[in-house]
N, C-alpha and C positions, 0 to 999 in steps of 0.2 A: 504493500500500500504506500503511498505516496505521503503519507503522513510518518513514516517509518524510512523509507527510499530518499526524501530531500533534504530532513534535518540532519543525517549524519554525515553524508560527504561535504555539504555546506558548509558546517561549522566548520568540520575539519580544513577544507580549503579556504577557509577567511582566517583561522587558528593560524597556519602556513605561512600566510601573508603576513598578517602581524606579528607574527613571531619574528621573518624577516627581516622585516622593518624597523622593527625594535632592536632588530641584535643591527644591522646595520646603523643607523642612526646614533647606536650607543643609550639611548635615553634611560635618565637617572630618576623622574618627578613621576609620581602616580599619574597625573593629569594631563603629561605626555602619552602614557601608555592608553590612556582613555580616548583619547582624542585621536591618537592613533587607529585602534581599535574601530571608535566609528567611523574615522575615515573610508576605512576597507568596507566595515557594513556598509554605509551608503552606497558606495560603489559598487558593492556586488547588490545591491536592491536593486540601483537604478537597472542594473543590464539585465537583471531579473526582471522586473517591471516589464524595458523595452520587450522583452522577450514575450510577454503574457499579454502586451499592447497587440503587437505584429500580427500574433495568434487571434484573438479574440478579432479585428479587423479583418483579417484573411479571412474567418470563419463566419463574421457575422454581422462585420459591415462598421461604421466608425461608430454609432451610438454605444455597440458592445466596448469598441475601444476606449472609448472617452468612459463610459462607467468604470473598467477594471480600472482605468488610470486614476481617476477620482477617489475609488475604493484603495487603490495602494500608496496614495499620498495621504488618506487619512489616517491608516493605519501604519504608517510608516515610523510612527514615534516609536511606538512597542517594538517595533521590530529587527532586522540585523545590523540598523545601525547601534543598538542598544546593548544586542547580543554579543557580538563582535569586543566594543568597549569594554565590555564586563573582564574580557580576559585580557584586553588590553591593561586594563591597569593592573590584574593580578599579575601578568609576567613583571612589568617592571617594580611592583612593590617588591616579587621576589627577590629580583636580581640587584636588587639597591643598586650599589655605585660597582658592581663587578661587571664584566660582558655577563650576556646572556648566553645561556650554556641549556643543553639537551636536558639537565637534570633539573633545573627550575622547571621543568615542567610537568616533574614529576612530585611538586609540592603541592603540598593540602589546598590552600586559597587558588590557585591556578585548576586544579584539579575540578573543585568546587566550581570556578568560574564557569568552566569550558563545559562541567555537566548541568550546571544548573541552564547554562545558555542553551545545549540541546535539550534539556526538560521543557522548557521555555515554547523553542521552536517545536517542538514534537505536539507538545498539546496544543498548539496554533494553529498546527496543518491538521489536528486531529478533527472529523466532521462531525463534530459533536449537535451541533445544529440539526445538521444534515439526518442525522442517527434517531434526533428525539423532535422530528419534523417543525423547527423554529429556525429561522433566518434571524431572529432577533436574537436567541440564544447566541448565535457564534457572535454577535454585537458585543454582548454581554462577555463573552469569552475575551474577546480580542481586550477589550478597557478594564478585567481584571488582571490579565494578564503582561498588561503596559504597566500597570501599578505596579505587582510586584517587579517587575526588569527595574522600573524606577525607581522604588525601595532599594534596592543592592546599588544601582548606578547612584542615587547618592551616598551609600556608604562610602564608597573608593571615591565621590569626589570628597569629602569628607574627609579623608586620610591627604588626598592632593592638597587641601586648605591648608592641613598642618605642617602638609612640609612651608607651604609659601609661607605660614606664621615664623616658621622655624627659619627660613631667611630671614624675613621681617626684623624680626626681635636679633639676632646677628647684625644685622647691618644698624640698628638703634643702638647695641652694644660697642659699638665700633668695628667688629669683627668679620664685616663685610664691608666693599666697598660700593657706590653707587657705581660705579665703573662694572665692578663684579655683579650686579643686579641686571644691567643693562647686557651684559655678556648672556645674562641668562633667556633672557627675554629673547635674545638673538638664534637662541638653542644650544648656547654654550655650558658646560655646566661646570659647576665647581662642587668642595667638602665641606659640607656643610654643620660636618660632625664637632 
């Protein structure tokens, strides 16, 4: 089933990306890795999207088009750009100021991140709706389902604040420079320890 068939090479191929990305890039801030993270989701939505536009058009003419597309910018909040993020931030909280390495992702929070994101995606393709004959139901699925992704996405932004505090109060200590603040912002990163 397609509810079982899309959510695991998915995850897995946006996992990939941001993995690479992070381990290239170097990035040290939760909020990097977050932001990271949704970068890929969005990306792999939109061509997901174009792909389900193309279909629905070919088959049924542009009103079908223009509905799935409407339908997949609303729910796009919940969805793999959020999923994606989630383990974006987990890798780099792992990896703090090390490279990222094959075994950070074999930590508990990373672990979490990437299942909880295919839990996420699995019960969103699941037709629950469809199973217990409501169209409103899978409504009701999708905006409870956005909440919780948002719950955890602000936990790890939440951990990204503290580090920015954790600069902050460095740099009011004198122990940062605004020179070094502005490095960061660039994508530079320093120790903050």
């Amino acid at each position: 089933p397609a509810y079982i068939q899309g959510p695991l090479p998915e995850e897995i191929a946006k996992f990939l990306m941001v993995y690479i990305l992070i381990k290239k890039l170097d990035c040290k801030y939760v909020l990097n890795g977050l932001l990271i993270g949704c970068a890929v989701g969005v990306g792999f939505a939109a061509q997901e999207s174009a792909g389900y536009a193309i279909n629905q058009f070919t088959l049924y003419g542009d009103m079908a088009m223009h509905k799935v597309n409407l339908m997949r910018g609303i729910t796009a909040v919940g969805g793999h750009s959020v999923w994606a993020a989630m383990y974006g931030a987990a890798l780099v909280h792992e990896k703090k100021k090390e490279s990222l390495k094959i075994a950070h992702v074999a930590t508990s929070s990373v672990l979490v991140a990437f299942f909880s994101a295919f839990g996420l995606h699995f019960v969103w393709n699941f037709p629950l709706g469809v199973l217990l004959g409501s169209d409103n139901l899978e409504w009701v699925k999708y905006v409870a389902l956005t909440i919780v992704a948002w719950c955890v996405i602000f936990k790890w932004m939440r951990k990204g604040l503290v580090q920015v505090i954790e600069i902050g109060n460095r740099m009011m200590q004198g122990k940062v420079s605004i020179n070094c603040v502005q490095g960061v912002l660039r994508g530079n990163s320093f120790d903050i320890t």
